[in-house]
N, C-alpha and C positions, 0 to 999 in steps of 0.2 A: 575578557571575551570580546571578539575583532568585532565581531556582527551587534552586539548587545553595544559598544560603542557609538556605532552607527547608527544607531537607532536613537540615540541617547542627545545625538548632533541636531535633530529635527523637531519642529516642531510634531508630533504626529496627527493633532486636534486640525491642520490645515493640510495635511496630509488626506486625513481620510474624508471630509469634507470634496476633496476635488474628486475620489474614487466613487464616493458613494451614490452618484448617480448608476453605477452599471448593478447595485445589491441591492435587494429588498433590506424593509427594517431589521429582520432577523437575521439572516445571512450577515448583515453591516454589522447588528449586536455582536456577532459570534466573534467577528473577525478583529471588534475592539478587545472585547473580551480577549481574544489569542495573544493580541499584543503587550494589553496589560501582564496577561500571569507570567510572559517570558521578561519583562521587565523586572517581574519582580523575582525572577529565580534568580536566587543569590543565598549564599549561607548566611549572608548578615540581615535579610532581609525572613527568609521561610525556612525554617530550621525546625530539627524535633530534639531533644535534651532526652538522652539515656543514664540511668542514675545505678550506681549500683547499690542493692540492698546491704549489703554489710561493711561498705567501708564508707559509701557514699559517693566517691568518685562519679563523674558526669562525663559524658561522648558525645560532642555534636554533629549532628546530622544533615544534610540540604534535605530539605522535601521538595521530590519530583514536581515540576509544575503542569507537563502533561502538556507543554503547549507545543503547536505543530513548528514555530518555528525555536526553537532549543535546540542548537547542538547537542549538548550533553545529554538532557533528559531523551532525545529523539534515537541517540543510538543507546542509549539500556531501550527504551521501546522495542526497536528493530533487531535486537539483540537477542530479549526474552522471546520476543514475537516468530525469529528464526530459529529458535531452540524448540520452542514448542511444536511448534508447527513440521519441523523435523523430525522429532520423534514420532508424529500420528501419522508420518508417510510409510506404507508398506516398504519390505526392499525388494523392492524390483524395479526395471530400468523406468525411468521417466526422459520423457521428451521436452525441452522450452521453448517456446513460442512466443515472437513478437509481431502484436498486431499491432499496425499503425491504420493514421485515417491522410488522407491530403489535403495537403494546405489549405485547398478553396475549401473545403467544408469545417477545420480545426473549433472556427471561432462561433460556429453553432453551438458547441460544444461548452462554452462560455456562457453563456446566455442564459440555457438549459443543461445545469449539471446532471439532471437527473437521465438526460440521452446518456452518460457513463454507466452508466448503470443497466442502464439498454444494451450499451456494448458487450457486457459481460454474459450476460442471460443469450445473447446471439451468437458468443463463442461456443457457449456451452449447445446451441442447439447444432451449429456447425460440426460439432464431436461427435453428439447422437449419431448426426445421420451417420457421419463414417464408422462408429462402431456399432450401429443395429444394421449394418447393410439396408440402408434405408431403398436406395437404387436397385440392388436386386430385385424386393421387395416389389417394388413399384414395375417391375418389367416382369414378373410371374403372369404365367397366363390365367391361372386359376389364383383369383384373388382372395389373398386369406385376411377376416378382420384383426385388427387391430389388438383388438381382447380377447382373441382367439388364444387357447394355449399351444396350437400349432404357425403360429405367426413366428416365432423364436425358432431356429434351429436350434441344436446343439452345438456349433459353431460359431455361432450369436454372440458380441459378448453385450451382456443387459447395464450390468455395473462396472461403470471406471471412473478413474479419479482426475477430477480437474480443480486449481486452484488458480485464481486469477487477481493480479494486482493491478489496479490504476497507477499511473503516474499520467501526471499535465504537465511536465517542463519535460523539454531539450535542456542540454548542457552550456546552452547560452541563455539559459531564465526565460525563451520565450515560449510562448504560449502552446503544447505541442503534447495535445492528448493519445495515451498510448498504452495499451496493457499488455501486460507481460504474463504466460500464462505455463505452467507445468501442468504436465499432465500423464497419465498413466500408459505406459508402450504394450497394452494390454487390461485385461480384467474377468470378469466372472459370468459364467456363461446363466443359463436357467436351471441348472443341477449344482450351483454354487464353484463349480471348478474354474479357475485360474487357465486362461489362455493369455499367451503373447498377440500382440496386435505387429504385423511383421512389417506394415506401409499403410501409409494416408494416400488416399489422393488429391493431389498438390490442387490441378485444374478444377477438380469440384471443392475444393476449399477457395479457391479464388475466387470464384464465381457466386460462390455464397454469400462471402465477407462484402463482397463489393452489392450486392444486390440489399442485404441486413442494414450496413450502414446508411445506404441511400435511403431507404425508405424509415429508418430512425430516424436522419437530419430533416426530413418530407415533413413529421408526424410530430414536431417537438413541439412543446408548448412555451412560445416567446410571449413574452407580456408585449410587444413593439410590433405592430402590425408592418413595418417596412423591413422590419430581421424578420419574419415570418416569410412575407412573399420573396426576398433575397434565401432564405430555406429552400421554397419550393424550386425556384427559379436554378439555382444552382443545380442540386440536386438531381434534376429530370434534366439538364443538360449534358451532366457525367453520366447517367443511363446512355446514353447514345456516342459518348467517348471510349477509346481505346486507352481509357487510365486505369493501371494499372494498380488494386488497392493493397500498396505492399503489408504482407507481412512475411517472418522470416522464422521457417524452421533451423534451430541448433545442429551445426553438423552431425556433432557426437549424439549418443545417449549418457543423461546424465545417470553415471552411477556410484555418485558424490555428491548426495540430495542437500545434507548441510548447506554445501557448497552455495550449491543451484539458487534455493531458499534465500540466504543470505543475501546471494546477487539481487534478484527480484524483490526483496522489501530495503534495502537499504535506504530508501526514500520513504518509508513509509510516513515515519512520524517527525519529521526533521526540515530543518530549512531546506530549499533545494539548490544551495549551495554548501559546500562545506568548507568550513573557516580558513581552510589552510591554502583557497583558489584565492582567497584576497590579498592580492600584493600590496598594495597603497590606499593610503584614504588621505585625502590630503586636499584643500583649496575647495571643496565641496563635491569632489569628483570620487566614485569609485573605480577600480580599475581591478580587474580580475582575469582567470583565466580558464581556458578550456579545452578539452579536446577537441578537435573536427576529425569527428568516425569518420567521413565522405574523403578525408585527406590524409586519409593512415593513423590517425590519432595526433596530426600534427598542434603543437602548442599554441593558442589563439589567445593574444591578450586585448580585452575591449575594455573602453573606459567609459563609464555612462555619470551624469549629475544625482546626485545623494536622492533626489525624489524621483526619480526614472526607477533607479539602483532598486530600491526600498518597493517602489509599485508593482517590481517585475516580481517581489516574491511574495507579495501580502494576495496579489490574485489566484495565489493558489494556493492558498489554507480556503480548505474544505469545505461546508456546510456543515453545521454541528450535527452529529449521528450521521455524518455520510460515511456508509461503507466503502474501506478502499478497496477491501480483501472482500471476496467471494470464495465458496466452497460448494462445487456441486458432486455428484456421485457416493460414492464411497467415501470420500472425504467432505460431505455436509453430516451434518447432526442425525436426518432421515434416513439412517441405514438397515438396512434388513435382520433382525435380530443374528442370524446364523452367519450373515457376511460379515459381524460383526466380529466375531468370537473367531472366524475364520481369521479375521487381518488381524487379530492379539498375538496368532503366533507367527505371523508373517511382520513382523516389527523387532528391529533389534537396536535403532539405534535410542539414547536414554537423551535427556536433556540433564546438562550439566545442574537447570536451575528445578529440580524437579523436587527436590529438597530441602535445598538454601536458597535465600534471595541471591538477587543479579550483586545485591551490592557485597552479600557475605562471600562468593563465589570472586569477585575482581579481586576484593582483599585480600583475600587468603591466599591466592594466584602472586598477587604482589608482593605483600607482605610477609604472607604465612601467618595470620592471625586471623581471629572470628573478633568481627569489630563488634559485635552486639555483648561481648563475654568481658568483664573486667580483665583486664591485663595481670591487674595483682590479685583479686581472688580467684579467676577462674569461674565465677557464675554467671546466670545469664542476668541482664541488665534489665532495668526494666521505664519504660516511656515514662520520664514526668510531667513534662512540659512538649506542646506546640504550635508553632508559629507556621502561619500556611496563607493563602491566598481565596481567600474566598469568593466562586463568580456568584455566587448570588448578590451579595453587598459589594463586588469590586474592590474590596478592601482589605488590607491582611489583619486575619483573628489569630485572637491567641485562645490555650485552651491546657488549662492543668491538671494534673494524674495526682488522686490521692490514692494510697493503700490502705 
């Protein structure tokens, strides 16, 4: 493994040492922690031993290390994570949506992870207004409340489905917070019926986004009282700029949600490069490549020093329990009993792993065997032995299966 090499060329104890001024203790904990489990994912290192009961035959196993930067473990993550999450989408059309922030405000967003999270709940209130016709609403002469059960038309829709994903890198590892968001081209009015949503409007989505952000970067809690006033300072100077806060609706509708899904979390749990952009490692230098979207996707090769290389992707692994994925309407847990049972039969697509694990499902795809099953008796095998990574002690335990 190219990336597990490189990691392996460094000291990382003087590595994270020069970082750890920009992370608190916990955040700094999380991020050794990260580093260690992916060192240690290897089969000769974390392993489970499957025995079979009647002949005794044994099958070894890797055990997933769950670290965020794992090639391997990151795409079954993103894998199981775009199965799943595919099957609980209705089939009807959805629309994807790319919110960005601009450069002078990005590295707030550094500072204060928890403004990401800001962002999300700001999309989602951006969608309200446009599917409760919040704007008509607000220009009725005769003003109806809020709680009112004549505040909803019939043409209202109450419930739609939005699901939103963080990423922090650009395709060149720097720093460049961004969510990517599906969401539903319609939803369920207040008598539970299913209407199409036929258009957004663009200008009052623009005007939102840029007005949410600003006052989220305004309102972030910096521990550095000179990133605080650089916050405000910025911030109320693009209030009175003609900056434009891009984001970008999908020409199409997607009506190939798989598809969609898979696009949007393929970063989820993973380095944010993937192995096969590193051309050379050699003399201390990394050199890699990328697309430049802005130049038709032309081929970009940059070479940075092993601890540049290394710092550009350890600053974005997470905060531990940070959510990347968001789920609001119809597609959060909160759903209205009867909308519920409504979207059981508006679902058709299955997840392959709904069944089998990720790893019986590759198998069998490959090989055509169920690796969990003796080859020569045919029964299922059962756990003896294993070897794992434990973040509590930092240390890999072992642990044995009697029957």
């Amino acid at each position: 493994m190219q990336l597990k090499h490189i990691f392996s060329n460094i000291n990382i104890s003087n590595l994270l040492q020069k970082i750890k001024k920009y992370f608190n203790d916990e955040y700094f904990d999380n991020i050794s922690e990260t580093i260690q489990k992916f060192q240690a994912c290897s089969l000769e290192k974390c392993f489970a031993i499957y025995e079979c009961p009647i002949c005794k035959a044994t099958h070894k196993f890797k055990v997933t290390c769950k670290s965020r930067l794992c090639p391997s473990c990151g795409k079954k993550y993103s894998a199981i994570w775009a199965e799943k999450t595919a099957s609980s989408l209705i089939d009807v059309k959805h629309r994807a949506v790319l919110f960005t922030i601009p450069k002078e405000l990005r590295e707030f967003f550094f500072y204060d992870r928890n403004l990401l999270t800001k962002l999300t709940y700001a999309i989602n209130d951006i969608f309200q207004y446009q599917f409760h016709n919040t704007k008509r609403k607000n220009e009725r002469v005769h003003k109806i409340g809020k709680y009112s059960k004549k505040y909803f038309t019939n043409s209202d829709i109450l419930h739609y489905g939005l699901i939103t994903v963080i990423h922090t890198f650009g395709r060149d590892l720097k720093w460049n917070p961004h969510i990517h968001a599906i969401v539903t081209l319609g939803g369920f009015n207040k008598n539970h019926k299913y209407l199409e949503k036929k258009y957004f409007h663009i200008n009052s989505i623009v005007g939102q986004w840029k007005k949410l952000v600003i006052d989220i970067v305004k309102n972030g809690n910096y521990e550095n009282e000179k990133i605080k006033k650089k916050a405000y300072r910025i911030a109320s100077q693009l209030y009175h700029k003609n900056t434009r806060f891009f984001f970008d609706v999908a020409k199409n509708d997607l009506n190939n949600n798989i598809k969609a899904i898979k696009y949007i979390g393929r970063y989820l749990s993973r380095a944010p490069i993937a192995e096969y952009k590193i051309i050379d490692y050699s003399d201390g230098n990394v050199t890699f490549y990328y697309e430049d979207l802005a130049n038709n996707k032309e081929k970009v090769e940059l070479t940075l020093d092993i601890e540049t290389f290394l710092s550009k992707l350890i600053i974005h692994i997470p905060p531990k329990h940070f959510k990347m994925i968001k789920r609001f309407g119809i597609y959060s847990r909160n759903v209205n009993k009867e909308i519920k049972n409504i979207m059981e039969t508006m679902r058709k697509y299955v997840s392959k792993y709904s069944k089998s694990t990720f790893y019986q499902v590759e198998t069998w795809d490959t090989f055509q065997v169920n690796p969990f099953y003796c080859f020569k008796c045919h029964v299922k095998m059962r756990i003896k032995e294993i070897t794992y990574f434990s973040s509590r002690t930092g240390s890999i335990r072992y642990k044995e299966y009697s029957y």
